[in-house]
Every structure is written in structure tokens, then in C-alpha cells.
C-alpha positions as CSV (number, residue, x, y, z in Angstrom):
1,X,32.3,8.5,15.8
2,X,29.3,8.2,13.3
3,X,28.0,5.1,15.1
4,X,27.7,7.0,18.0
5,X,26.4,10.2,16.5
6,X,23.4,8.1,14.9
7,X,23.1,6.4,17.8
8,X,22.5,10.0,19.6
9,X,20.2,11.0,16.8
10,X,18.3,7.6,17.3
11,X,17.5,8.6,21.3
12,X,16.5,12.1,20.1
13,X,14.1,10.9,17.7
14,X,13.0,8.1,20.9
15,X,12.5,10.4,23.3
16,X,10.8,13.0,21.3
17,X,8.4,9.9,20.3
18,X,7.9,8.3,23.8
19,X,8.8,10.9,26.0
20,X,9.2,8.2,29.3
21,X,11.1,5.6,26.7
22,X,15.1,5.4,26.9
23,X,16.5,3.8,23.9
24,X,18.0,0.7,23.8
25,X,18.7,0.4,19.6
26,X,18.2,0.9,16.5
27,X,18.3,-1.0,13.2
28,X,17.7,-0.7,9.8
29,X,14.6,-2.5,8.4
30,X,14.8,-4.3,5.1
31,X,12.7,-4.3,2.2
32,X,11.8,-0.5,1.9
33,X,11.5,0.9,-1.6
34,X,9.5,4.2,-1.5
35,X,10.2,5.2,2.2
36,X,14.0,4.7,4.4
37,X,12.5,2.9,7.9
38,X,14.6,2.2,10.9
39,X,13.4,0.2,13.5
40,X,13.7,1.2,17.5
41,X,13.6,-0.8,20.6
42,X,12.9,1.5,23.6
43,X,12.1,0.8,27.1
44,X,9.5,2.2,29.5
45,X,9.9,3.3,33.2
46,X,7.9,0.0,34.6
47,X,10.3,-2.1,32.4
48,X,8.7,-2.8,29.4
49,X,10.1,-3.0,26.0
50,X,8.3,-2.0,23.1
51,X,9.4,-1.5,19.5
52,X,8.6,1.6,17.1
53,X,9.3,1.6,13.0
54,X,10.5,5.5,11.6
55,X,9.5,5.9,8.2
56,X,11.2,8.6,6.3
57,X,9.6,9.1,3.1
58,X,11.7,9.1,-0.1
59,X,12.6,11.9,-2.7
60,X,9.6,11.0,-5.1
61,X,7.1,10.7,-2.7
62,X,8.0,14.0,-1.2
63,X,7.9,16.2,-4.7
64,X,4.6,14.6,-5.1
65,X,3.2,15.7,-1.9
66,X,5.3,17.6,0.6
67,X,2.9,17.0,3.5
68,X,2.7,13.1,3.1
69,X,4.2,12.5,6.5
70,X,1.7,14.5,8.0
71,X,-1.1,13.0,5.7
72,X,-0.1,9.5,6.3
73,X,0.1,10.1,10.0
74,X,-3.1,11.3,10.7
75,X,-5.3,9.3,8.5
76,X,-3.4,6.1,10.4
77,X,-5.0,7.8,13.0
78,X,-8.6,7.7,11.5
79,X,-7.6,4.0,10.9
80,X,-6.5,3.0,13.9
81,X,-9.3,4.8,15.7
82,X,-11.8,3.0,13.3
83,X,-10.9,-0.5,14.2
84,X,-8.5,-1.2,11.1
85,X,-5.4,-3.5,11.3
86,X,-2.9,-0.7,10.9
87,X,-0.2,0.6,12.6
88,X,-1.0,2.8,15.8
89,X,0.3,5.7,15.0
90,X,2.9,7.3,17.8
91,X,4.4,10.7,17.1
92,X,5.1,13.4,13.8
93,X,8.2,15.6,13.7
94,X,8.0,17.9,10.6
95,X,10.5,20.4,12.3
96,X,13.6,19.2,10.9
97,X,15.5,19.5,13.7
98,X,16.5,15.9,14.6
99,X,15.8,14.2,11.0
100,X,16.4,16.2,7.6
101,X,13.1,14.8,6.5
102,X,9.6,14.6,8.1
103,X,9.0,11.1,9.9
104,X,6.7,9.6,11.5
105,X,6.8,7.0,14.4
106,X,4.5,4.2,13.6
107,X,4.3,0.5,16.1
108,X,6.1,-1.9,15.1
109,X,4.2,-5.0,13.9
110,X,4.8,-8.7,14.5
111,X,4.5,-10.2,12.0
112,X,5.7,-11.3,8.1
113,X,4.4,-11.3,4.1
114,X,3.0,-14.7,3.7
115,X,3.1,-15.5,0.0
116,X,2.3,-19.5,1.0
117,X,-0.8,-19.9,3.4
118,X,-1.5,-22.8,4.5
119,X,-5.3,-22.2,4.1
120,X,-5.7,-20.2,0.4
121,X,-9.5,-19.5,0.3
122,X,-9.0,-18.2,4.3
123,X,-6.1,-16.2,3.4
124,X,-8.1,-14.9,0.4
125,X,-11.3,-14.1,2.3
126,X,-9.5,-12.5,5.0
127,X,-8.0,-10.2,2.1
128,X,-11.3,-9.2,0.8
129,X,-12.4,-8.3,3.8
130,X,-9.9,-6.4,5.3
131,X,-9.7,-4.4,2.0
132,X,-13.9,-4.4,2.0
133,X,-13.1,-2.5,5.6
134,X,-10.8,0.2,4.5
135,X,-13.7,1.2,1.4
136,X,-16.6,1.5,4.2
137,X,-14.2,4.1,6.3
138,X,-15.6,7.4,6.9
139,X,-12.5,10.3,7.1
140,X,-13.5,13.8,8.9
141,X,-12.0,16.5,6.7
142,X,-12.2,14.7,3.7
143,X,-11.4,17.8,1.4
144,X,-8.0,18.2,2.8
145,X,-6.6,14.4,2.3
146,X,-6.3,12.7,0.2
147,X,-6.1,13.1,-3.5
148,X,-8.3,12.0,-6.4
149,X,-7.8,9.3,-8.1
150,X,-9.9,10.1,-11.9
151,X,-9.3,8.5,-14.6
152,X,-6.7,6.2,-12.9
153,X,-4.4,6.6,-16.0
154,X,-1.8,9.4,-16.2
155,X,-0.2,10.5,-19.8
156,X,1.2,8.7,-22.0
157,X,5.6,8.2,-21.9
158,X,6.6,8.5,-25.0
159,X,8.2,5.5,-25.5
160,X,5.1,2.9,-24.7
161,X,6.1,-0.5,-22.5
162,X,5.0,-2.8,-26.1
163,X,5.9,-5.5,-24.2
164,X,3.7,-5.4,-22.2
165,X,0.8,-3.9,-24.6
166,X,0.7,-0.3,-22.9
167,X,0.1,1.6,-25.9
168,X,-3.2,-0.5,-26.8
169,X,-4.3,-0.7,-23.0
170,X,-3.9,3.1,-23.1
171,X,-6.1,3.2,-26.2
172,X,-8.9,1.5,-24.5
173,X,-9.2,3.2,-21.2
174,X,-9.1,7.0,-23.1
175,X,-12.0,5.5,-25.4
176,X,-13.8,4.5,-22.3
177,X,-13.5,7.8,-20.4
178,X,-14.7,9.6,-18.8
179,X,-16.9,6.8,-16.8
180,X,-20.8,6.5,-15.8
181,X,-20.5,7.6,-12.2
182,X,-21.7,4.1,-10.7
183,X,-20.2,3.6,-7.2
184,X,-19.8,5.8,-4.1
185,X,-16.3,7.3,-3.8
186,X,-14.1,5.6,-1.0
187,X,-11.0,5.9,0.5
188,X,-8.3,3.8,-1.6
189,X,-5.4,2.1,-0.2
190,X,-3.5,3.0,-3.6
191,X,-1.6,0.0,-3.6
192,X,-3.3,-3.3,-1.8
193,X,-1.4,-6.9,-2.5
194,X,0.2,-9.3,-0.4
195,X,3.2,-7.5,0.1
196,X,1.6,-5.0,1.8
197,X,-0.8,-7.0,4.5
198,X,1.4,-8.4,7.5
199,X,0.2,-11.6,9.1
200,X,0.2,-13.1,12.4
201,X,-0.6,-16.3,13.8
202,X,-2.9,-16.7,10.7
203,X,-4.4,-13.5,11.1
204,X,-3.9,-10.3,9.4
205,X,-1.4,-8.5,11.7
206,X,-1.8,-4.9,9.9
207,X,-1.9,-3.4,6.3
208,X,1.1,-1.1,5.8
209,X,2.4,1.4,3.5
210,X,-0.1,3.9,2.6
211,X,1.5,6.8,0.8
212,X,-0.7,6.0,-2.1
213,X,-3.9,6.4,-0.7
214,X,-6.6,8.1,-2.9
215,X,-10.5,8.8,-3.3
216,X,-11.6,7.3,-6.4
217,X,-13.7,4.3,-7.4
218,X,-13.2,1.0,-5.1
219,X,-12.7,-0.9,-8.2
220,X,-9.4,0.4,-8.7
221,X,-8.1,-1.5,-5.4
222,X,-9.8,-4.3,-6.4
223,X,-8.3,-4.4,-9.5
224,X,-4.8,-3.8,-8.6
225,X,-5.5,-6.8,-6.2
226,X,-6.7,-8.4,-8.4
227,X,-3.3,-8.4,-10.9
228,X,-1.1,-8.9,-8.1
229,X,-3.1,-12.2,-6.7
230,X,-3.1,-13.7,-10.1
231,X,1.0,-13.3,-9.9
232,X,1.5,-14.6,-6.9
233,X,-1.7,-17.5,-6.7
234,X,-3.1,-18.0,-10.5
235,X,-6.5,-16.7,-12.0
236,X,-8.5,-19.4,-9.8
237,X,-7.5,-17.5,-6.9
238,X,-8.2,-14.0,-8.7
239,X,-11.7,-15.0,-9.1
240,X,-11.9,-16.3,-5.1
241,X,-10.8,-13.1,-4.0
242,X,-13.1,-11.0,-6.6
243,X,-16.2,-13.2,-5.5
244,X,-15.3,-12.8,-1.9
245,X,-14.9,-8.9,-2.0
246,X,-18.5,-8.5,-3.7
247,X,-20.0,-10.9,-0.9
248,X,-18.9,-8.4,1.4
249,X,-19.1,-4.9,-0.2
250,X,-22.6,-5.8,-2.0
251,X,-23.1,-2.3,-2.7
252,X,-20.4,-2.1,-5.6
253,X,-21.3,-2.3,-8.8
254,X,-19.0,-4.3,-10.9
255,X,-19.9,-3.5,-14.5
256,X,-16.8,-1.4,-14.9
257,X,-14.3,-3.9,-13.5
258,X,-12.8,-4.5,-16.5
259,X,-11.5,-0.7,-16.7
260,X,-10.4,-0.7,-13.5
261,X,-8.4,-4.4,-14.4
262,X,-6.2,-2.3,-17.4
263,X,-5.4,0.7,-15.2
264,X,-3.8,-1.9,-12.7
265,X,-2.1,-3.8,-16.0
266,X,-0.3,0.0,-16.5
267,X,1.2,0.2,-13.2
268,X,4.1,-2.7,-14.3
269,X,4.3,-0.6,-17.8
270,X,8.1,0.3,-18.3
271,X,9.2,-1.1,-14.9
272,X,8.9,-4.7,-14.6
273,X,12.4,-5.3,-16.5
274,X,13.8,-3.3,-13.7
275,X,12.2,-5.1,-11.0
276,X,15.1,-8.3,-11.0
277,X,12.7,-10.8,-10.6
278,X,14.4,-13.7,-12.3
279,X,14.5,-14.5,-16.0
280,X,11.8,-17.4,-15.4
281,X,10.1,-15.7,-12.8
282,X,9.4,-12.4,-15.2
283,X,8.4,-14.5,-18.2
284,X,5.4,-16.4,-16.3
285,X,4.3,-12.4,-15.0
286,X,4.5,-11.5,-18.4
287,X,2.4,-14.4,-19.5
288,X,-0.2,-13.9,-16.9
289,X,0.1,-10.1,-17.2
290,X,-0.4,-10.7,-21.2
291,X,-3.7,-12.7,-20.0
292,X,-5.3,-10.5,-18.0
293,X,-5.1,-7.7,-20.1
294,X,-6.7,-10.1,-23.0
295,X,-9.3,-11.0,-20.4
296,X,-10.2,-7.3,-19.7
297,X,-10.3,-6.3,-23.1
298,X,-13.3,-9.0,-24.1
């Protein structure tokens, strides 16, 4: 019986989506860690099939900010409208009635992480720009979504990640606050790396997951980009992807990178043991995290 009473909840959530659509099925999707998403196949009165993704938005993220379904839905919208590789955004429901959660109903993708291009310095370039493209978007209503980034450090825990330095990381970004005001505010992905950016044929596909998406400096993408490439490619391929963003956004000034560099080394503080990568695999990010921390602080 509760295969067939999700299966009922599944066409509810369909139809309410794609009014003319008749569900076929639905599946979980794999690899979610903030949000639950469930995949739907539906098909259309001339015969077509398309596919749709739900994403129902986790406990945390929902504390934070109870309207992040609605945020997230219409600033895809803004995206989508503007030309950016997202997903097209297909329907809200905030009532409650089907779901216990808001969700939205998003198009589903084709296409896969890629964590071993065939072409590096392409696959790098195509980064840069993509994420060059989100920072020149211009969002109507700015003042309602979303929020501010500042200093891009929180409080202190009180037991400090040593491990991985946090304590003397912190020490240096509250001496260097507040910052000299020296680029434009722009609209922040909050949380740009590979795992985040589908591909396709070679192509970027679509940039996903954006319940972290701030106004703040564009530095602090770059830097978190910046962390995560030299994980999963080396500091070579750090530097490609830093020289190839300031082709592009020639505009940004630079000269506070290396802030931006130890607010990104923070974000693995007290959660990288908990992340299972492997016992070898977490040494060499500890190594390389241990690096470019040393490299920021010069």
C-alpha cells in the first residue's frame, strides 16, 4: 500500500507541475546532501516524454531561511531568463497540501559531474566563464533576495578544527576586517566547484544547487573554486582557472584574493573527518588544504 500511496502523491505533485502531463514514475535521485530530490518522468498529450527533478529542501536549510524554496525558484527564473545554464524552473507549491515541505519542480538535466576531462584548460575556461556569467547578472528586487555575504566568516566554535589551522586562519581574517570596499557587489553562487556544474557532450549542461546564493564580493566564489580545483586538479590548475576568471571579469580587483582564499579554507573546518573520503584520499586534502592556507597567509 505505501508504494501506491507515494506513487498517488507523485501524480499529484505531476499534475500540479504540468497540468497536461500524466505520470509515468518516479525515482529517487542519488547524491543529495542538503536537499531530498526525486526525479519524475511524465508524458504530454502529443506523446512526448519529459523528465522533472523535485527538490525538497532539508531541515537546516529551512531554519536558515523558511522562504528558500520560493527564493531559489524565482531567481532560477532570473537565471534562466538571463541566458544561464540552469535549470528551467517549472512550478512552486508552498501550500503543503501534497508535500509536507515547500518544493519546487526544476528540468531535469542530462548530463553528469566530470572530475576527469579530457581537455583540462577547456574544462577550466569553461568554468571561469560560466561562473564570470553568474557575477555580471542583474536581479530585479534585489533587496528582497538574497542575503549578504560580509565578512564571509561566522563565529568562532568553540572547539577550533587545529587540524586544519582554523583558529590561526580565523585570527587573520578578524585582523583584516572589515575590508577596503574594492569590487562591485554581485550575485554569489555560495558554493561553485565541480560538483556542482553538470556537463554534456563537453559542454556545461547546467550549474545546480543554489540554496547558498549570496550578495557579497565575487572573490569569495572564486576563492571557494579556487580550494575545491586544487583538490580535485592540483595548484597548476588553481592558477588556470584564477588567470582565466580575471581574463573574463577584468573589472575585479584581485588584491584581496588572499582573504577571500582563507574564508574558503574555513568551510572544511570541523567537517572534513566526517566527510568519508578515504584515509589516503583525506590526507592528500589535508596536505593541499595545509598549502593553500600557507600560500594565502604570505
Amino acid at each position: 500500500m505505501g508504494v501506491a500511496l507515494d506513487q498517488k502523491k507523485w501524480e499529484h505533485v505531476a499534475r500540479r507541475a504540468i497540468p497536461q502531463g500524466r505520470l509515468l514514475r518516479a525515482w529517487p535521485l542519488a547524491g543529495g546532501v542538503s536537499a531530498q530530490v526525486t526525479a519524475l518522468e511524465i508524458a504530454l498529450p502529443d506523446g512526448a516524454v519529459i523528465k522533472a527533478v523535485v527538490r525538497q529542501h532539508g531541515g537546516v536549510d529551512l531554519a536558515r531561511n523558511p522562504e528558500i524554496a520560493a527564493d531559489e525558484f524565482h531567481l532560477l527564473q532570473t537565471l534562466h531568463a538571463a541566458g544561464l545554464p540552469v535549470p528551467a524552473p517549472y512550478h512552486l507549491d508552498r501550500s503543503g497540501e501534497i508535500l509536507s515541505t515547500p518544493y519546487l519542480v526544476l528540468e531535469y538535466v542530462e548530463g553528469q559531474t566530470v572530475f576527469e576531462p579530457d581537455n583540462l584548460d577547456g574544462y577550466l575556461g569553461q568554468l571561469a566563464a560560466v561562473l564570470a556569467a553568474i557575477h555580471r547578472v542583474t536581479v530585479p528586487d534585489r533587496a528582497s533576495f538574497p542575503p549578504h555575504l560580509g565578512s564571509g566568516f561566522g563565529a568562532c566554535p568553540a572547539t577550533p578544527d587545529h587540524s586544519l589551522d582554523e583558529g590561526r586562519v580565523r585570527e587573520a581574517l578578524e585582523a583584516a576586517w572589515p575590508l577596503q570596499t574594492l569590487n562591485d557587489e554581485v550575485l554569489l553562487h555560495g558554493d561553485f566547484w565541480p560538483g556542482n556544474v553538470l556537463w554534456q557532450d563537453g559542454r556545461i549542461a547546467a550549474v545546480i544547487d543554489w540554496e547558498d546564493v549570496r550578495w557579497g564580493d565575487p572573490l569569495a566564489d572564486v576563492g571557494n573554486a579556487r580550494l575545491e580545483i586544487l583538490w580535485a586538479f592540483g595548484p597548476e590548475a588553481m592558477r588556470c582557472f584564477t588567470k582565466a576568471y580575471g581574463e573574463i571579469a577584468t573589472t575585479v580587483d584581485f588584491a584581496h584574493l588572499a582573504y577571500w582564499d582563507l574564508c574558503a579554507a574555513l568551510r572544511p573546518a570541523g567537517k572534513l573527518a566526517g566527510w568519508r573520503l578515504g584515509e589516503a584520499r583525506e590526507h592528500e586534502m589535508r596536505d593541499k588544504h595545509k598549502w593553500f592556507v600557507e600560500q594565502a597567509l604570505m
